[in-house]
C-alpha positions in Angstrom: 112.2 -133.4 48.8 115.8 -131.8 48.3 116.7 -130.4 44.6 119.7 -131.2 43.6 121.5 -130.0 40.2 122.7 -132.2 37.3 123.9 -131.5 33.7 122.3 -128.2 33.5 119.1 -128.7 35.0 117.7 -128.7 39.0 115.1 -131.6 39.7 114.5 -133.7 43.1 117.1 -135.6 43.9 115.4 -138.7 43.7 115.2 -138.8 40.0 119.5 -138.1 39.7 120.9 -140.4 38.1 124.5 -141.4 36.5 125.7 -143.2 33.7 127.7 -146.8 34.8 130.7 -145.7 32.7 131.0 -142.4 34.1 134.7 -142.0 34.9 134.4 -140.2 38.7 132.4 -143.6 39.4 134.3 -145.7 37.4 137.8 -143.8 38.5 137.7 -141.2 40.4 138.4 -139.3 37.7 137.1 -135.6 39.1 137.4 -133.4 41.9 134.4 -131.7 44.7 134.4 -128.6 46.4 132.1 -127.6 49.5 131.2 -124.3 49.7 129.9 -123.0 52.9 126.8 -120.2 53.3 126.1 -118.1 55.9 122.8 -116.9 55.9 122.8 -117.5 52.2 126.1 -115.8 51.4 128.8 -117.7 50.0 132.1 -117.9 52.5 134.9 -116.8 50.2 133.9 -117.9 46.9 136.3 -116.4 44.9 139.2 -118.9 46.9 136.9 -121.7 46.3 136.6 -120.7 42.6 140.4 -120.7 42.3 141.0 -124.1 44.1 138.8 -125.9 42.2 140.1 -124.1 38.6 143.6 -125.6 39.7 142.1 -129.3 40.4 140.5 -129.2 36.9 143.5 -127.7 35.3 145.6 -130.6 36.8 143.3 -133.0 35.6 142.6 -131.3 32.5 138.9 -131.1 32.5 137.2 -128.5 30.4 135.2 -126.7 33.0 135.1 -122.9 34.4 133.3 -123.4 38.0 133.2 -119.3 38.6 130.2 -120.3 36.0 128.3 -122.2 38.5 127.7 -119.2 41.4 124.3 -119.1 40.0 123.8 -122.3 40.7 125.0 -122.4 44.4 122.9 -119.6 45.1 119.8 -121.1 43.0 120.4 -124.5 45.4 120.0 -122.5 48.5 116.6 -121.0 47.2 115.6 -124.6 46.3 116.6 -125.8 49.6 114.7 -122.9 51.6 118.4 -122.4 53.0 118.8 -118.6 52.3 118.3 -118.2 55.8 120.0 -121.1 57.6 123.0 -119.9 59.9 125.5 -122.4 57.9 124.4 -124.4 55.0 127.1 -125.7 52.1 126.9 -126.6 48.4 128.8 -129.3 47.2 130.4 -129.7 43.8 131.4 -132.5 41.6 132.6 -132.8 38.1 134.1 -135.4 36.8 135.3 -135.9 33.2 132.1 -137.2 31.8 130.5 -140.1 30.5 133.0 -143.2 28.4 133.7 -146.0 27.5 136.4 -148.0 29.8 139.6 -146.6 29.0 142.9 -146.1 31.3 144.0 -142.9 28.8 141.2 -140.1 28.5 138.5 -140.4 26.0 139.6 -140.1 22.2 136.4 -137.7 21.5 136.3 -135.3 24.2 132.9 -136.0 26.2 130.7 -133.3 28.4 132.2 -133.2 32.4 129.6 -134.6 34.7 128.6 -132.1 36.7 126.7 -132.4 39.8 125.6 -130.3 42.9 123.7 -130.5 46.3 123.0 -128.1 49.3 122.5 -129.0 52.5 122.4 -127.5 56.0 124.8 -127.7 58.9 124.3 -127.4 62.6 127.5 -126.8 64.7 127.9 -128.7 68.0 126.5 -126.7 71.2 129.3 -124.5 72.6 129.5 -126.1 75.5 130.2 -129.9 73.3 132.9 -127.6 71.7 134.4 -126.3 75.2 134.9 -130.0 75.9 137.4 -130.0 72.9 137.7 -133.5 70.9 140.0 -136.1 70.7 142.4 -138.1 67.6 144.2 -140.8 66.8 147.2 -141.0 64.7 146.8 -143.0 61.2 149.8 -143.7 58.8 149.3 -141.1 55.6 148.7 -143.7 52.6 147.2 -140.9 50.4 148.1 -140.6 46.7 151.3 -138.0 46.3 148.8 -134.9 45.2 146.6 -134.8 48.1 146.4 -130.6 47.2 144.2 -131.1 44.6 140.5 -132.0 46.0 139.7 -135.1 43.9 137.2 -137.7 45.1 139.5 -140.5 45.7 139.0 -140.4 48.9 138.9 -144.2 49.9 142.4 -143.8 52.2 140.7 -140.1 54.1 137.3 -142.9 54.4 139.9 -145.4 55.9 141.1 -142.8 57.8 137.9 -141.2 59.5 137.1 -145.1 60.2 140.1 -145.3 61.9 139.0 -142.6 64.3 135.7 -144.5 64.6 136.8 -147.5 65.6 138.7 -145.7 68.4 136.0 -144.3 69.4 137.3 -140.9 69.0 136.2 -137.7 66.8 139.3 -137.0 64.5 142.5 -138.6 63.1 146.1 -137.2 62.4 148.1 -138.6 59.6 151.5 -138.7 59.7 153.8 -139.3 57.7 157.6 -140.2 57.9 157.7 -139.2 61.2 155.6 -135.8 60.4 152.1 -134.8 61.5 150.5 -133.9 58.3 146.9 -133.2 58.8 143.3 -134.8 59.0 141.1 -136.9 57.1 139.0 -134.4 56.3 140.7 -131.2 57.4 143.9 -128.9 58.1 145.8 -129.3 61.6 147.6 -126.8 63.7 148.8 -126.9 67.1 150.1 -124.2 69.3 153.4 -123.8 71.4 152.7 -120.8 73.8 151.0 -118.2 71.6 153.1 -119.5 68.6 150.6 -120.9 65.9 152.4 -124.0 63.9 151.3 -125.9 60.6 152.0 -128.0 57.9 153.8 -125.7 55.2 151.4 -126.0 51.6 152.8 -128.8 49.8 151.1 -131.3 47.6 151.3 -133.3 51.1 148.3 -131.1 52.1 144.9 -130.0 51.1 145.2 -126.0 50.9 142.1 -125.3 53.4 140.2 -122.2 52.6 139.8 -122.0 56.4 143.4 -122.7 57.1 143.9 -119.8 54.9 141.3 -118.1 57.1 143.0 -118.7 60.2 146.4 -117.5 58.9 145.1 -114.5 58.3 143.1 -114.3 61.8 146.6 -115.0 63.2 147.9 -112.1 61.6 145.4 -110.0 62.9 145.2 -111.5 66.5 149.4 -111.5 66.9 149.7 -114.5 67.0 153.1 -115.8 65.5 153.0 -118.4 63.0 155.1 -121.2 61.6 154.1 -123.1 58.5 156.6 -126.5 58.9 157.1 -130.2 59.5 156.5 -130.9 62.8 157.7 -134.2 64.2 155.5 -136.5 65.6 157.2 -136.4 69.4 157.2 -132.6 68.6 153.4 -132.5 68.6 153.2 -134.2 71.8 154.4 -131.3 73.5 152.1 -128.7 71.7 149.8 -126.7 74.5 147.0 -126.4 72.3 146.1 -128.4 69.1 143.2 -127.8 66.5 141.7 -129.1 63.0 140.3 -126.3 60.6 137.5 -127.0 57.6 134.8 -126.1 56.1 132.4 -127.6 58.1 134.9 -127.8 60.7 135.5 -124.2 61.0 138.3 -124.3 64.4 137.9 -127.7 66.0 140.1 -128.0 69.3 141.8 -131.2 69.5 142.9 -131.7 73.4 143.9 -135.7 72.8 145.9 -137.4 70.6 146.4 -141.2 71.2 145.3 -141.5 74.4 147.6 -138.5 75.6 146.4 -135.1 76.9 148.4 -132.2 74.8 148.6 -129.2 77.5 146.5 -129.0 80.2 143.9 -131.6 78.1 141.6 -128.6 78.1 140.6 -125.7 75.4 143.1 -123.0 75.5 143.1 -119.4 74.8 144.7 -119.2 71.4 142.0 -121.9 69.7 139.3 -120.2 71.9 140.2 -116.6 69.9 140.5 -117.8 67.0 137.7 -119.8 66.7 135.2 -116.5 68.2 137.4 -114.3 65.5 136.4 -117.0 63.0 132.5 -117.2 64.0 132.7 -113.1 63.8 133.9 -113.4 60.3 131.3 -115.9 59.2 128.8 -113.4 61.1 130.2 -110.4 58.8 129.4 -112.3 55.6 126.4 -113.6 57.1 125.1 -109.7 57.3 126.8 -108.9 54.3 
């Protein structure tokens, strides 16, 4: 039986309950964060701590989530996940409990706040040296996809999409531009020459896209952070999505086409072993 936390207090999650007229359900009137854990260490924390901050600034809900490292860490113990190679807390606050109302409640009310752990199992290698393939999807996402808010029918729509196709990811694009994922950050790869999305309100900013921009750094690898037409991304060599779960994801299809030589290549390949070294640092840590 998992324990999960809600309103100040950890019980199973079977007895977790919400209010009808809570405004993330009634809404989607809050914002989530997922935290990964490596051996029951929080992956960068403090970045999580700050994007989340900024979401409930923007929305103007009265909650400091550095508060709440506790309860991450408490959630792993719960869990028996101190010890799992990846596990995640997620996060949700929303702004409470009200009656109906467009505007925000005249009385300010409590935030709902509410949070699970759970463990992760990454593919084999060998899945992941197969690489995985995307589809494009029109980007019909709200103007402020940087702040992590759960209205998250269009990335549902979206990850569908890639479903339906039978295929493991999506790209949106939009005007013209390759944006991102559903669910993640994209990048592709022009000889060593690392390309993304610049941070706009057009994209979420990924912890592990920052990641990655640093690994570039480190590795030499050149990067550019702009629009990239869609025809442009046809001719990439390599392609992959970054997340928290997703950690570096090699995409070697999009719409039915191979990009490159359809196969894994060397820059996603370093990355991705300079990423699983970092998580094994803070795993030990």
């Amino acid at each position: 039986m998992s324990i999960v936390y809600l309103n100040g207090e950890f019980i199973p999650k079977e007895e977790a309950f919400i209010s009808v007229d809570d405004r993330g359900f009634l809404f989607g009137d809050g914002i989530y964060e997922v935290t990964a854990a490596y051996r029951g260490n929080l992956f960068r924390w403090d970045r999580h701590v700050a994007r989340a901050r900024r979401g409930l600034s923007a929305l103007r809900i009265e909650l400091d989530p550095a508060e709440l490292e506790d309860v991450h860490r408490q959630l792993l113990k719960e869990n028996d996940l101190e010890e799992a190679p990846v596990a995640f807390v997620y996060l949700e606050a929303t702004r409470g409990v009200a009656p109906r109302t467009h505007q925000f409640p005249t009385e300010p009310v409590p935030p709902t706040v509410y949070l699970f752990a759970g463990e992760y199992h990454r593919p084999p290698r060998e899945r992941w040296e197969e690489g995985y393939r995307a589809v494009t999807v029109p980007d019909e996402r709200w103007t402020r996809v940087d702040l992590k808010t759960v209205q998250l029918l269009p990335n549902c729509l979206g990850k569908q999409a890639a479903v339906d196709a039978g295929v493991d990811e999506i790209v949106y694009v939009k005007d013209g531009i390759a944006i991102e994922g559903a669910l993640n950050n994209f990048f592709t790869v022009f000889g060593d020459t690392v390309v993304t999305h610049p941070t706009s309100n057009q994209i979420l900013p990924g912890i592990s896209r920052e990641v990655v921009l640093e690994l570039c750094q480190t590795l030499g690898y050149p990067v550019e952070e702009r629009a990239l037409p869609l025809p442009e991304l046809f001719q990439a060599d390599e392609a992959f999505h970054t997340g928290t779960l997703t950690e570096v994801k090699p995409c070697v299809e999009v719409d039915g086409r191979p990009l490159g030589d359809g196969k894994v290549g060397p820059v996603t390949r370093a990355l991705f072993d300079a990423f699983l070294a970092e998580t094994e640092r803070v795993a030990k840590s």
